[in-house]
C-alpha atoms as one frame of an Amber mdcrd trajectory, in Angstrom:
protein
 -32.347 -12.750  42.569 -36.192 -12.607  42.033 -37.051 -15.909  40.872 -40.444
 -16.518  38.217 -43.858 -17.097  39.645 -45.290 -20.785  38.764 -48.707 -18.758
  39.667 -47.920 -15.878  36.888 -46.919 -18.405  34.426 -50.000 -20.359  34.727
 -52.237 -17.317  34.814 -50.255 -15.454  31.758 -51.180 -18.851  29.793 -47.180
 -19.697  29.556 -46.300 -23.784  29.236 -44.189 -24.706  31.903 -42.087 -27.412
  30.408 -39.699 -28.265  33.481 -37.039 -30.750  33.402 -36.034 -33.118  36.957
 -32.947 -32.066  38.680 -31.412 -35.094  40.366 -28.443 -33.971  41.800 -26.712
 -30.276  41.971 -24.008 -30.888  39.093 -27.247 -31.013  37.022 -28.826 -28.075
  38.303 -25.880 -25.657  37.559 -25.961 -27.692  33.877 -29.328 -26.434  34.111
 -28.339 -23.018  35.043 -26.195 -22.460  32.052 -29.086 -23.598  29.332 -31.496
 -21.495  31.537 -34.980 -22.598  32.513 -37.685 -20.761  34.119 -38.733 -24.163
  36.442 -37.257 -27.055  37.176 -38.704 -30.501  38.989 -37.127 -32.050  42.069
 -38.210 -35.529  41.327 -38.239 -38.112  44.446 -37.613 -40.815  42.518 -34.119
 -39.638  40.874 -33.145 -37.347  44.412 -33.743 -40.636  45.880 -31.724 -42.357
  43.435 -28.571 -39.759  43.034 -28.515 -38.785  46.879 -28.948 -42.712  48.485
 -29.148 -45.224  45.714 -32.798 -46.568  46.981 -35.798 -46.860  44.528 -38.340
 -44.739  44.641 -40.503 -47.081  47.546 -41.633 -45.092  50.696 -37.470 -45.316
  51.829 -36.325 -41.625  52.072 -37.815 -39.822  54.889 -39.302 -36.162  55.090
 -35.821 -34.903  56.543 -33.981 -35.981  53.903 -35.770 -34.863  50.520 -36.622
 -31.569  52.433 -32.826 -31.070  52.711 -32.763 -31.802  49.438 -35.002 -30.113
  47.655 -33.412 -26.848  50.165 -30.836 -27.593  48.562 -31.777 -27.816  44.985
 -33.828 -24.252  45.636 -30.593 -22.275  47.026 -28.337 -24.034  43.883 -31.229
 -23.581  40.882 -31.408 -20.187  39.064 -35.020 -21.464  38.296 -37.902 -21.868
  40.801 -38.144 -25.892  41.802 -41.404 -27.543  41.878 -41.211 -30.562  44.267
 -42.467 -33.861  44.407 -43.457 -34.169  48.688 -45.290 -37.941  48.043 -48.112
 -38.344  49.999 -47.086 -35.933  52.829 -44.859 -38.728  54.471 -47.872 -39.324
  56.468 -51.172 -38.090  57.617 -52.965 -34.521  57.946 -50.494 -33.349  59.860
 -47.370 -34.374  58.283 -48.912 -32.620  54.983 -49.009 -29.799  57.398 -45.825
 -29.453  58.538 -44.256 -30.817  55.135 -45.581 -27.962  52.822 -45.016 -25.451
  55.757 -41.231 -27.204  55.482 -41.421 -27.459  51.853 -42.408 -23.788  51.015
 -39.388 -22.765  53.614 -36.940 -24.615  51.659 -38.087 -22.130  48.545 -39.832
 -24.314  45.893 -42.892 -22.854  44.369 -45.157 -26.024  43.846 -45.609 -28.998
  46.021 -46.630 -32.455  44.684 -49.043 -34.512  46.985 -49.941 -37.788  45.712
 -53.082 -40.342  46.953 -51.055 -43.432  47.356 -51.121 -45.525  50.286 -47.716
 -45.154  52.366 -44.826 -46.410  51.781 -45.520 -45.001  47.957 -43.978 -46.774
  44.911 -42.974 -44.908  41.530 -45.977 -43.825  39.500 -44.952 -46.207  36.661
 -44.155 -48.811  38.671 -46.441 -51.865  40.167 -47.955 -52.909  43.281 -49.481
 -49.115  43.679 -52.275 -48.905  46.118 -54.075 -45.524  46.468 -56.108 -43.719
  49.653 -59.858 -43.198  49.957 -60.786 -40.041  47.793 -61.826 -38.024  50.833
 -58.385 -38.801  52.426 -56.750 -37.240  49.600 -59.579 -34.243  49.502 -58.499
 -33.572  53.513 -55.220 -33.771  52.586 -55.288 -31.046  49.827 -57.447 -28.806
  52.316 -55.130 -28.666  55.286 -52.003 -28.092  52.386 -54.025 -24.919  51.062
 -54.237 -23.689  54.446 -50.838 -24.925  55.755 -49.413 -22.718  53.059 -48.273
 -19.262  54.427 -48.254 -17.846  50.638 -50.382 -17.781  47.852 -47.558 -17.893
  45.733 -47.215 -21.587  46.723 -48.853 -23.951  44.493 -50.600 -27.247  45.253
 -50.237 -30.057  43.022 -53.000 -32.976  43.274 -51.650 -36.125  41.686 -53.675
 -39.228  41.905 -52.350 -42.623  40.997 -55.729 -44.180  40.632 -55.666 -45.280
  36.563 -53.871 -48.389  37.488 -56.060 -49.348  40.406 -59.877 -47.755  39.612
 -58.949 -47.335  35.584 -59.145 -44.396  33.458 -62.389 -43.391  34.881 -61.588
 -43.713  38.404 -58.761 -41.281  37.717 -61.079 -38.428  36.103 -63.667 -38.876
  39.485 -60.505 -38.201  41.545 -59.299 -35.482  39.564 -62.377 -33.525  39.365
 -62.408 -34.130  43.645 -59.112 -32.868  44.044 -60.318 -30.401  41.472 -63.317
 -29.030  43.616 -61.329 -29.599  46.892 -58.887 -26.472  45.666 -55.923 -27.929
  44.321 -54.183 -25.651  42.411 -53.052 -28.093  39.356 -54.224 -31.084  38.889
 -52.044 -34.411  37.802 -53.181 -37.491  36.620 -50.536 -39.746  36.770 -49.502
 -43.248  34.417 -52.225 -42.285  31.812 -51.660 -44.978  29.640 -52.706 -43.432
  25.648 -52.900 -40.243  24.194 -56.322 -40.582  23.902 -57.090 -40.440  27.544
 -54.696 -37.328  28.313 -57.375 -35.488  25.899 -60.180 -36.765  27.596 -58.550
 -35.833  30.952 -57.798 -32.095  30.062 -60.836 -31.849  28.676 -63.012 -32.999
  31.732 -61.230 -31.199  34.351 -61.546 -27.684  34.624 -58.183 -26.712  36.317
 -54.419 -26.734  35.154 -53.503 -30.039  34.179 -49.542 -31.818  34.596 -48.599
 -34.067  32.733 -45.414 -36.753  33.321 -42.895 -37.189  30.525 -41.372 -39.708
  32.335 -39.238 -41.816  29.856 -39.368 -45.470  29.884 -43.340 -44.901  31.836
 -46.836 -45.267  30.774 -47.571 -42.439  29.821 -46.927 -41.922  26.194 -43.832
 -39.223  25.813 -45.395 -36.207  23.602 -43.565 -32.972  22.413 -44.284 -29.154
  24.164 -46.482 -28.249  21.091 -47.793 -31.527  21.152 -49.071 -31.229  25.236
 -50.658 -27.403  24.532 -52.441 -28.936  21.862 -53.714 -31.913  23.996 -54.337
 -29.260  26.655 -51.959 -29.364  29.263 -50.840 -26.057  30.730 -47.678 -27.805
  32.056 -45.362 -30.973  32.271 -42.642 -32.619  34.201 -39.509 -33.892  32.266
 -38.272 -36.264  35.328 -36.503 -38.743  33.873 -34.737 -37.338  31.286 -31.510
 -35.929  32.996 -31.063 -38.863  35.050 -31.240 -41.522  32.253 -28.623 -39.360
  29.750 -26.627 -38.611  32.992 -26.372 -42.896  33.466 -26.151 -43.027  29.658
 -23.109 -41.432  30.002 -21.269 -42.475  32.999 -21.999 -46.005  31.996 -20.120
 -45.122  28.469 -16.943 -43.594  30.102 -16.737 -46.173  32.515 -16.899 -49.100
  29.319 -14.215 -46.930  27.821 -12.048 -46.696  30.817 -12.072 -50.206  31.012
 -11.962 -51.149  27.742  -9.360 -48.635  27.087  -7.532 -47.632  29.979  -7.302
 -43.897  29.972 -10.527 -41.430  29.622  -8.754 -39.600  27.529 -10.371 -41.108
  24.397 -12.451 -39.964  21.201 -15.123 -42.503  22.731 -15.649 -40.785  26.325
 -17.289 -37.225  25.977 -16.182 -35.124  28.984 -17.481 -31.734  30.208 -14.969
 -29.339  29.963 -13.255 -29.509  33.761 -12.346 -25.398  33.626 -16.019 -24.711
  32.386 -17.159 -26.542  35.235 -15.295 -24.934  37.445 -17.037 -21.696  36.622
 -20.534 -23.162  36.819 -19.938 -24.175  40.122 -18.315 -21.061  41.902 -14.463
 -21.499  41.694 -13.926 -18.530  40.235 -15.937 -16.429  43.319 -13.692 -18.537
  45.252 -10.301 -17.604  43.702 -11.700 -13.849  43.958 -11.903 -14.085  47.023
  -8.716 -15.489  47.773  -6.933 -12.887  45.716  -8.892 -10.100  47.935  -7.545
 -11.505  51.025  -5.021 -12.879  50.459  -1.266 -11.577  52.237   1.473  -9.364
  49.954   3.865 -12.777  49.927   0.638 -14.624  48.361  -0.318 -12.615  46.197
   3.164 -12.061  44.188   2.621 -15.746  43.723  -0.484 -16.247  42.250
């Protein structure tokens, strides 16, 4: 199955509004209310697949086998958060050649010092701008197609202010990143300003809970974003609800109650490939076997 270009979007002037995956019974969710692009977000991979904050912890061989992962389960193409590289020029080098392997279509490089910390988190410390710059140069050319994206994300507003943040972005602008991402902007105000100074596709993080003030699709085109990330959301309604069913287990003793929504069990089934299974069994399966199924 021919999956959509994040490059064609861009170009064609579509909004890519694409919502974080953070674990695989999400992504076939996602599959059945069908998205173009979805995000593989290291802070909630990190979170669903270890149960570590989002700190510098997981290592390059673990979110590339998940974000593989994500790619081969997700009817959409996956942009993915990579960090900083996990390390210098040529970890970027061998993590977007690893990266673009895996499948995704965009690949997230941020200018924080390593071990990283959430965006909307404290305690950030970034790289010299020409670290960053070298860093987006060796991606472009570590990339073996053009159909692979590079995402520049600086998390310079809370350490060099609003200001700082533009300078880098225009940098990582002229150094040939293909989007741009200024992360934790802290009003609405300076997202305009942002878009408006920096002459390439701009990101933008609706991550719940952040900085960053949450804004509607109609709301970001108008601002002038060409795309945004939605990490936060599936994560935080997927804890929503676990934490309700397991208060009404408790409370209750049974989750058979009016109080715990459930996914239907047999729908889920079908999202996630019983019923090729159970073909398959019936195919091969021996004369005796099949009289009894």
């Amino acid at each position: 199955m021919s999956k959509p270009s994040l490059r064609a979007a861009l170009a064609a002037g579509e909004f890519v509004a694409a919502p974080g995956i953070h674990d695989m019974i999400t992504a076939v969710v996602s599959n059945k209310v069908g998205f173009d692009f979805v995000y593989a977000s290291g802070f909630w991979m990190t979170a669903s697949a270890y149960g570590l904050p989002d700190a510098g912890i997981a290592s390059y061989t673990q979110m590339v086998d998940r974000v593989a992962t994500l790619c081969r389960t997700a009817n959409a193409s996956v942009i993915a958060d990579a960090d900083t590289g996990y390390g210098g020029l040529l970890n970027v080098h061998h993590t977007v050649r690893g990266y673009e392997e895996a499948g995704v279509v965009g690949i997230q490089i941020e200018d924080q010092e390593f071990p990283k910390k959430c965006g909307h988190t404290p305690f950030k410390r970034v790289v010299p701008t020409i670290d960053m710059v070298e860093k987006i140069k060796v991606a472009i050319e570590a990339r073996k197609s053009a159909e692979t994206l590079i995402i520049a994300r600086t998390d310079s507003r809370q350490t060099d202010g609003f200001e700082g943040a533009v300078k880098r972005g225009l940098a990582y602008a002229e150094a040939g990143a293909d989007v741009v991402f200024l992360e934790a902007l802290e009003s609405e105000a300076e997202m305009r300003e942002a878009c408006k100074r920096i002459n390439k596709p701009m990101m933008a993080n609706m991550a719940d809970g952040g900085k960053t003030p949450i804004r509607s699709k109609t709301e970001l085109i108008a601002i002038g974003y060409k795309m945004a990330i939605f990490p936060s959301a599936t994560g935080l309604a997927a804890a929503a609800a676990a934490e309700t069913a397991l208060r009404v287990l408790k409370e209750e003793g049974t989750s058979n109650s009016p109080n715990s929504k459930l996914f239907s069990f047999a729908e889920f089934n079908s999202l996630i490939g019983f019923e090729e299974v159970w073909a398959f069994e019936r195919r091969w399966a021996r004369d005796g076997e099949r009289s009894a199924k």
